[in-house]
Backbone atoms as SQL, in Angstrom:
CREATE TABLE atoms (id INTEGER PRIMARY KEY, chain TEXT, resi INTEGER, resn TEXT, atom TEXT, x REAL, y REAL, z REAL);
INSERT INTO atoms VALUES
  (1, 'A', 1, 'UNK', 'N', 0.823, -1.187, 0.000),
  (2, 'A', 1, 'UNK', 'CA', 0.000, 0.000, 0.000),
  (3, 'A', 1, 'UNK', 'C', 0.871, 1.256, 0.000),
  (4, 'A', 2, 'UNK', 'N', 1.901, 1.227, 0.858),
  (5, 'A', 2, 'UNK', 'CA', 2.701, 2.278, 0.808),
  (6, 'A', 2, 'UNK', 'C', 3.724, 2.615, -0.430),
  (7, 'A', 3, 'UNK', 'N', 4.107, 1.817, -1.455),
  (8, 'A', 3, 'UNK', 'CA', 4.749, 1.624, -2.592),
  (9, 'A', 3, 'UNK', 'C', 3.600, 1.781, -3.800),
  (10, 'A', 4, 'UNK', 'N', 2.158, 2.085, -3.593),
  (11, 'A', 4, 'UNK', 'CA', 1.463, 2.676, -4.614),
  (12, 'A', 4, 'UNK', 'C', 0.833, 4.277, -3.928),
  (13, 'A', 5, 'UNK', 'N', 0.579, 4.168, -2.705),
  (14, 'A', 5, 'UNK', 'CA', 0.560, 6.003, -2.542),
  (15, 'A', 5, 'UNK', 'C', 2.192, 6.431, -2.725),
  (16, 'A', 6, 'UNK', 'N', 2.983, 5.929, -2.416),
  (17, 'A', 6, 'UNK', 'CA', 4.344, 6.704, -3.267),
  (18, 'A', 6, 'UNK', 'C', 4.361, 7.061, -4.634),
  (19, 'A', 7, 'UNK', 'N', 4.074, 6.078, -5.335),
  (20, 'A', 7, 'UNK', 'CA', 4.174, 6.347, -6.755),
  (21, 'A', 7, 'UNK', 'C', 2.850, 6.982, -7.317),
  (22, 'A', 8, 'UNK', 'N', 2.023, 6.978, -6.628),
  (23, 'A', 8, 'UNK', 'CA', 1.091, 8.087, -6.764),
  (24, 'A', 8, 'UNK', 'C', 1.200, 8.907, -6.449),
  (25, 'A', 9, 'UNK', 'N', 2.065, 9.753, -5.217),
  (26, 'A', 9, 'UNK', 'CA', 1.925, 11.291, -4.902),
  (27, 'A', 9, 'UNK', 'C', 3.020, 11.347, -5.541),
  (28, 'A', 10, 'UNK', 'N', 4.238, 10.580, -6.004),
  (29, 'A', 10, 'UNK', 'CA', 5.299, 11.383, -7.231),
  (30, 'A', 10, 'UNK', 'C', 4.658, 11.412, -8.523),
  (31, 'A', 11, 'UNK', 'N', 4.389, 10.794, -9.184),
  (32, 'A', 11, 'UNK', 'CA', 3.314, 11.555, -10.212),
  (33, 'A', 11, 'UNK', 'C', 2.578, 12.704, -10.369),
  (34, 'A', 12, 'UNK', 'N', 1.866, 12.337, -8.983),
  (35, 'A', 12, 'UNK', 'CA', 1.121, 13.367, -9.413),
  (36, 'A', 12, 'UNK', 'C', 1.865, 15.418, -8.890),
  (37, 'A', 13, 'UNK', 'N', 3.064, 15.128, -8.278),
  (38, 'A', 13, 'UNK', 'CA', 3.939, 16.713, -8.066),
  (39, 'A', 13, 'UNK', 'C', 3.197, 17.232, -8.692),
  (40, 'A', 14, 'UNK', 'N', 4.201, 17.067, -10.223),
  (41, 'A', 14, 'UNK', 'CA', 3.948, 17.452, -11.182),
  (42, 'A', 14, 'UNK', 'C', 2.967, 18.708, -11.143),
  (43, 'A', 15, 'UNK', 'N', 1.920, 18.687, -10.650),
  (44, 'A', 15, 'UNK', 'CA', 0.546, 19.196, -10.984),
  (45, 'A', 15, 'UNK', 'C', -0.300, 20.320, -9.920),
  (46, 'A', 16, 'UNK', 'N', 1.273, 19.842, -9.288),
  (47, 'A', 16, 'UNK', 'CA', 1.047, 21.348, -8.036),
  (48, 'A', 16, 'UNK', 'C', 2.403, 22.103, -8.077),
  (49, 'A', 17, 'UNK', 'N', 2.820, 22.024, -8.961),
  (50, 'A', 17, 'UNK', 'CA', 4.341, 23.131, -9.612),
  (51, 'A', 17, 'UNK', 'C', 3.669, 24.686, -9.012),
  (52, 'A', 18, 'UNK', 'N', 2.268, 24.706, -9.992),
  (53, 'A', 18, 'UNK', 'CA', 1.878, 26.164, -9.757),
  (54, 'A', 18, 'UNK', 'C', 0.951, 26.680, -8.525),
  (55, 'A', 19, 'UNK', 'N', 1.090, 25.519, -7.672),
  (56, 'A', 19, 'UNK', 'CA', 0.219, 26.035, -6.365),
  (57, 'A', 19, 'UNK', 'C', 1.590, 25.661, -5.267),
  (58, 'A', 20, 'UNK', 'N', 2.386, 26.384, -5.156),
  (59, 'A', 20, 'UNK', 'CA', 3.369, 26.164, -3.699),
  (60, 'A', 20, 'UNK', 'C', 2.486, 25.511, -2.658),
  (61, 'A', 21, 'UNK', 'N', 2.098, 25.764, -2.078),
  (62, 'A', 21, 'UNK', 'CA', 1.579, 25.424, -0.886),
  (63, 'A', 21, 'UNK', 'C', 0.456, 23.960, -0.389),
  (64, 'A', 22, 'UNK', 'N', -0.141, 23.861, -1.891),
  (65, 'A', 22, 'UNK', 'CA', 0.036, 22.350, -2.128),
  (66, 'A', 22, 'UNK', 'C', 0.700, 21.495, -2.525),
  (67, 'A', 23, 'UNK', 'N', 1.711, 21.724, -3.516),
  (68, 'A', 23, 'UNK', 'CA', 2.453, 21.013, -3.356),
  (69, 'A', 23, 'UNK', 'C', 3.128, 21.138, -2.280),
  (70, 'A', 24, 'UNK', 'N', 4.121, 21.781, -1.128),
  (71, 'A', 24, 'UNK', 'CA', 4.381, 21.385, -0.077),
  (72, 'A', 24, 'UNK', 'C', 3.362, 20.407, 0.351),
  (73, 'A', 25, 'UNK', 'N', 2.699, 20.807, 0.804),
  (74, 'A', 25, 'UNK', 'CA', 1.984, 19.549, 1.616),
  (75, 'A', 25, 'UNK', 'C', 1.731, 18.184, 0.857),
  (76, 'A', 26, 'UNK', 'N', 1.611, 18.090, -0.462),
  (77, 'A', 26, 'UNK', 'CA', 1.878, 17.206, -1.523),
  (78, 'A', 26, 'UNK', 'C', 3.301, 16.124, -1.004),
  (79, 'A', 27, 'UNK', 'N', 3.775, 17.586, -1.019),
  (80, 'A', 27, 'UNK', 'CA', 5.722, 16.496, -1.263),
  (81, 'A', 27, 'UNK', 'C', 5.795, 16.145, -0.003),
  (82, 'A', 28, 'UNK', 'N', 5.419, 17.011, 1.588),
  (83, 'A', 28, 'UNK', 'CA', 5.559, 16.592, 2.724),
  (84, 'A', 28, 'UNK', 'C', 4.434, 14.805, 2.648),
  (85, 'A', 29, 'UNK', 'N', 3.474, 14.768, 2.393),
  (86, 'A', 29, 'UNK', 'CA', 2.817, 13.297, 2.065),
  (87, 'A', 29, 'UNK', 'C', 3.818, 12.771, 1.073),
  (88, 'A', 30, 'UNK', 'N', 4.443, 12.704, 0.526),
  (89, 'A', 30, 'UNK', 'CA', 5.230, 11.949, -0.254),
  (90, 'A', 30, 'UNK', 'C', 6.417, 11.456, 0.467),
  (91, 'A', 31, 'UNK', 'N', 7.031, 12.322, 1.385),
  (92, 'A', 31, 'UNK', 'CA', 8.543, 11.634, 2.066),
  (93, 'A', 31, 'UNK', 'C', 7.710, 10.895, 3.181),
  (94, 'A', 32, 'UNK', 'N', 6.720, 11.065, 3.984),
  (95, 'A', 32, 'UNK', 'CA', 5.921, 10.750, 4.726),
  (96, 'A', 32, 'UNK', 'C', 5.394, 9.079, 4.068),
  (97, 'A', 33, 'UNK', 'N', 5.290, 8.890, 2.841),
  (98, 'A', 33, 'UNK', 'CA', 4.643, 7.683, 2.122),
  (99, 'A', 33, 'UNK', 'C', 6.172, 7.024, 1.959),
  (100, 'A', 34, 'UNK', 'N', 7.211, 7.392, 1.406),
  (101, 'A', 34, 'UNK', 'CA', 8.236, 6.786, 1.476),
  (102, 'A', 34, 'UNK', 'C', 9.211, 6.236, 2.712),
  (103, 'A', 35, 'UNK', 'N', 8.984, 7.247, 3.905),
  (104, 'A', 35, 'UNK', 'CA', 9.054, 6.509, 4.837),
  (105, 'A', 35, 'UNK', 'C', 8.534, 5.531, 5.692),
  (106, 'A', 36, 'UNK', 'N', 7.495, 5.593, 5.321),
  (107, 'A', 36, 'UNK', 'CA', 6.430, 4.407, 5.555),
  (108, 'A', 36, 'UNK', 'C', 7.188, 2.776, 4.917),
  (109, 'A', 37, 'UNK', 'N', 7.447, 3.266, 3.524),
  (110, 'A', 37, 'UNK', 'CA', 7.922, 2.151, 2.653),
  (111, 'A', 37, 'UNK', 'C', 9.318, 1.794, 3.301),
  (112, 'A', 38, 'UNK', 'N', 10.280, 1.838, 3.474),
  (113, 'A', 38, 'UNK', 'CA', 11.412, 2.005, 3.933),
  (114, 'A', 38, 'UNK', 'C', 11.078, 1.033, 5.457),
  (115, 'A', 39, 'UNK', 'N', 10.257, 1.777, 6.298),
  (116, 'A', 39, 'UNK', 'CA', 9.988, 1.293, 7.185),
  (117, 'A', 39, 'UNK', 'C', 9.588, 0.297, 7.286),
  (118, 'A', 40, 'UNK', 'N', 8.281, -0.286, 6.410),
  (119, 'A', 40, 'UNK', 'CA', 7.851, -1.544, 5.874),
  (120, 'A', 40, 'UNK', 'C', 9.030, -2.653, 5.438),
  (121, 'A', 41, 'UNK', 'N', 10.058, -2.267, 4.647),
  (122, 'A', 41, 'UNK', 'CA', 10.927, -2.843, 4.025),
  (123, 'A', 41, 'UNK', 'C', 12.186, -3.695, 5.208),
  (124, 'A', 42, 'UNK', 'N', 12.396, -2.542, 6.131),
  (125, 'A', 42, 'UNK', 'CA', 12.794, -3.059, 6.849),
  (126, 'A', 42, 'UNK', 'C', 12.601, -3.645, 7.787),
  (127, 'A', 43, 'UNK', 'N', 11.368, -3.799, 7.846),
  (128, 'A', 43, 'UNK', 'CA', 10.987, -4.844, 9.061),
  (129, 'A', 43, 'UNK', 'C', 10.830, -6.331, 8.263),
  (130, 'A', 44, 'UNK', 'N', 10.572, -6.402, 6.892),
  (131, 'A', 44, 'UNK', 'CA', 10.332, -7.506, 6.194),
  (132, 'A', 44, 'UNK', 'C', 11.677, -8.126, 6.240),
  (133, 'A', 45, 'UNK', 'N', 12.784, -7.049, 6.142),
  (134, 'A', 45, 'UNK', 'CA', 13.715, -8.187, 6.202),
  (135, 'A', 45, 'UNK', 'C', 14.434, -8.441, 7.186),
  (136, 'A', 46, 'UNK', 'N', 14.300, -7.779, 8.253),
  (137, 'A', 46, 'UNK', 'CA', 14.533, -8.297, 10.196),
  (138, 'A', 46, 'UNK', 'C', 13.682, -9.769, 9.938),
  (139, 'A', 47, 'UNK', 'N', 12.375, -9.822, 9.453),
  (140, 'A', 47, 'UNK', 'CA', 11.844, -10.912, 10.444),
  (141, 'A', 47, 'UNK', 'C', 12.337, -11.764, 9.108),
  (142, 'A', 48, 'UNK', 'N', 12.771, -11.847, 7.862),
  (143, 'A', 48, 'UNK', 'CA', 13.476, -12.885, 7.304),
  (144, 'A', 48, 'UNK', 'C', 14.733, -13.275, 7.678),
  (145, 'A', 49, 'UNK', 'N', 15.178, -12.391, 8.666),
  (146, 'A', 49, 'UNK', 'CA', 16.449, -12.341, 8.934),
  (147, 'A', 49, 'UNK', 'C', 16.317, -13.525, 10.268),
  (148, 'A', 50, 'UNK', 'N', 15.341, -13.039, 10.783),
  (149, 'A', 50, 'UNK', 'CA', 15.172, -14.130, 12.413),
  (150, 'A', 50, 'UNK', 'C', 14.662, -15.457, 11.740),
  (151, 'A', 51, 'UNK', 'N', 14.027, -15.178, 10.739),
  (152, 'A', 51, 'UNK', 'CA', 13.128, -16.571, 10.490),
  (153, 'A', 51, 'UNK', 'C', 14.738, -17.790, 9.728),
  (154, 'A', 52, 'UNK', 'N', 15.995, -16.969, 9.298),
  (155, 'A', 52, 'UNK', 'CA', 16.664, -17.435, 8.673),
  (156, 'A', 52, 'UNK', 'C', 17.219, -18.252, 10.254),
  (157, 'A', 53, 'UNK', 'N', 17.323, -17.161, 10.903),
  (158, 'A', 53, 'UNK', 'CA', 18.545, -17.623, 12.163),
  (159, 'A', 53, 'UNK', 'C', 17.902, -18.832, 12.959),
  (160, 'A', 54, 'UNK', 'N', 16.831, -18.874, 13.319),
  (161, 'A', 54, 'UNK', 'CA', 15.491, -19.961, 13.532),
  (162, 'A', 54, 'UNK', 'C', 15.937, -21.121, 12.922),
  (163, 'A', 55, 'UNK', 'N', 16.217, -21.393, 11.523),
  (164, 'A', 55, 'UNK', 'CA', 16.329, -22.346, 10.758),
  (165, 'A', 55, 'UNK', 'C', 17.742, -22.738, 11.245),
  (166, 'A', 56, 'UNK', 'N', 18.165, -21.946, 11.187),
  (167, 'A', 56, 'UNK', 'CA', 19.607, -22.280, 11.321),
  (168, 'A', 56, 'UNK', 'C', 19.917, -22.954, 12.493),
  (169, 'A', 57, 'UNK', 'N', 19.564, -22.320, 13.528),
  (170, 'A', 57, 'UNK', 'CA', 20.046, -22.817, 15.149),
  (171, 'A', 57, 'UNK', 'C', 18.973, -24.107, 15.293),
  (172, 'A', 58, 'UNK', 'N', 17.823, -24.395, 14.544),
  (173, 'A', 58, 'UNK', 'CA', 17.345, -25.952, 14.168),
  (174, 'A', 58, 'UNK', 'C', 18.178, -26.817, 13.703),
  (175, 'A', 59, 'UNK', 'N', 18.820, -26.352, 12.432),
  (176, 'A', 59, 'UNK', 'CA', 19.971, -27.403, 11.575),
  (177, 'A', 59, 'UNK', 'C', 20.607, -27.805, 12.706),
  (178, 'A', 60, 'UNK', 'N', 21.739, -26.759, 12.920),
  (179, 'A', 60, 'UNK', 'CA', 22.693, -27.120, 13.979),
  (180, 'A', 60, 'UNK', 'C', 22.164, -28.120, 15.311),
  (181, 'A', 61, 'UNK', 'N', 21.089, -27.693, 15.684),
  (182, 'A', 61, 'UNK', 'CA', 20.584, -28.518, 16.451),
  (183, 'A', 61, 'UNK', 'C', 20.610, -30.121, 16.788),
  (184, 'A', 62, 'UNK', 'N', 19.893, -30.295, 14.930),
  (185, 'A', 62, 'UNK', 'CA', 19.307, -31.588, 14.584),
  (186, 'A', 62, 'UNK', 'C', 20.368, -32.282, 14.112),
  (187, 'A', 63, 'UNK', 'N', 21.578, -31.075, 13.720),
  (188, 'A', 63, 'UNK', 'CA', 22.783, -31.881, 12.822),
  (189, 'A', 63, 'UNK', 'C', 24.111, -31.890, 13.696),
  (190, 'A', 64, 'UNK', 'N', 24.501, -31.590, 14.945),
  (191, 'A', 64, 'UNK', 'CA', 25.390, -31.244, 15.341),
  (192, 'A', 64, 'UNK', 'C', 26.151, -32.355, 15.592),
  (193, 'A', 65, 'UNK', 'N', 25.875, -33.656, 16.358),
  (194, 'A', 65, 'UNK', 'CA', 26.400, -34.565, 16.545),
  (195, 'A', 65, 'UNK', 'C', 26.937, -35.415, 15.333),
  (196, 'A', 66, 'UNK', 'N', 26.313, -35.086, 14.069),
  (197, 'A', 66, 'UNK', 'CA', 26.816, -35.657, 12.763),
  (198, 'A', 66, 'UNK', 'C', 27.623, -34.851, 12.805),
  (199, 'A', 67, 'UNK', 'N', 27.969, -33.837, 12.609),
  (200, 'A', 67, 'UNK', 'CA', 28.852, -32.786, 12.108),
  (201, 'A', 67, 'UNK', 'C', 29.931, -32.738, 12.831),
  (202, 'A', 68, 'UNK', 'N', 29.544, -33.201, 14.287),
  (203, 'A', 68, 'UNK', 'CA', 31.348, -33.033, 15.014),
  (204, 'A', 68, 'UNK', 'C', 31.770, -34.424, 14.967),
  (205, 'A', 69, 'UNK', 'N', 31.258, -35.583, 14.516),
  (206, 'A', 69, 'UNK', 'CA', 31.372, -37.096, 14.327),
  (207, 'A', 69, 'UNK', 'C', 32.604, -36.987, 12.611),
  (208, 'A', 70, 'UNK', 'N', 31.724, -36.317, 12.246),
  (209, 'A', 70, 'UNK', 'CA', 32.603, -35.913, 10.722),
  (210, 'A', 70, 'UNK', 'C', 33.661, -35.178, 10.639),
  (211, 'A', 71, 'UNK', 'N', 33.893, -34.003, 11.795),
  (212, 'A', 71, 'UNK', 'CA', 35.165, -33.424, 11.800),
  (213, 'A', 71, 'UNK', 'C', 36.029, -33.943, 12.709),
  (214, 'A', 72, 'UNK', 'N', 35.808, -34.536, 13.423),
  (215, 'A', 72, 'UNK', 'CA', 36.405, -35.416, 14.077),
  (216, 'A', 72, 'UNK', 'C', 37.518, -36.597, 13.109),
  (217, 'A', 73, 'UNK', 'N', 36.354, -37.430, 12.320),
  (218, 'A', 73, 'UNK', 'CA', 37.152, -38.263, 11.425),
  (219, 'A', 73, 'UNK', 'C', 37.901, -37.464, 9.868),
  (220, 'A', 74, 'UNK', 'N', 37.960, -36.252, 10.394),
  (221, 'A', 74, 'UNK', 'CA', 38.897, -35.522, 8.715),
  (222, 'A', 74, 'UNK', 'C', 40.222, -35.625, 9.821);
């Protein structure tokens, strides 16, 4: 949602060139919509980031005793 009101209030600037004062408030909703996005973005990839580490500290878990059985015999 926030990645189509972005690209909708940059489009539409454009069209308040000749009214200052809407466009301010135009462009102020526009960094306002992009930080939204940004914000969104980064939380998507924190929780891919935990959901990775999750997996991981499972592997190790489930695999550890193979794995030091195997470095053991190199």
């Amino acid at each position: 949602m926030a990645l189509l009101r972005t690209q909708n209030s940059q489009q539409r600037l454009i069209y308040w060139l000749e009214q200052p004062e809407e466009f301010d408030k135009k462009y102020q909703e526009l960094q306002n919509s992009i930080y939204s996005l940004k914000l969104s973005l980064s939380e998507v990839k924190n929780q891919k980031k935990m959901e990775q580490a999750v997996g991981l500290q499972e592997l190790i878990k489930n695999y550890y005793s193979l794995l030091s059985n195997y470095i053991q015999q190199l």
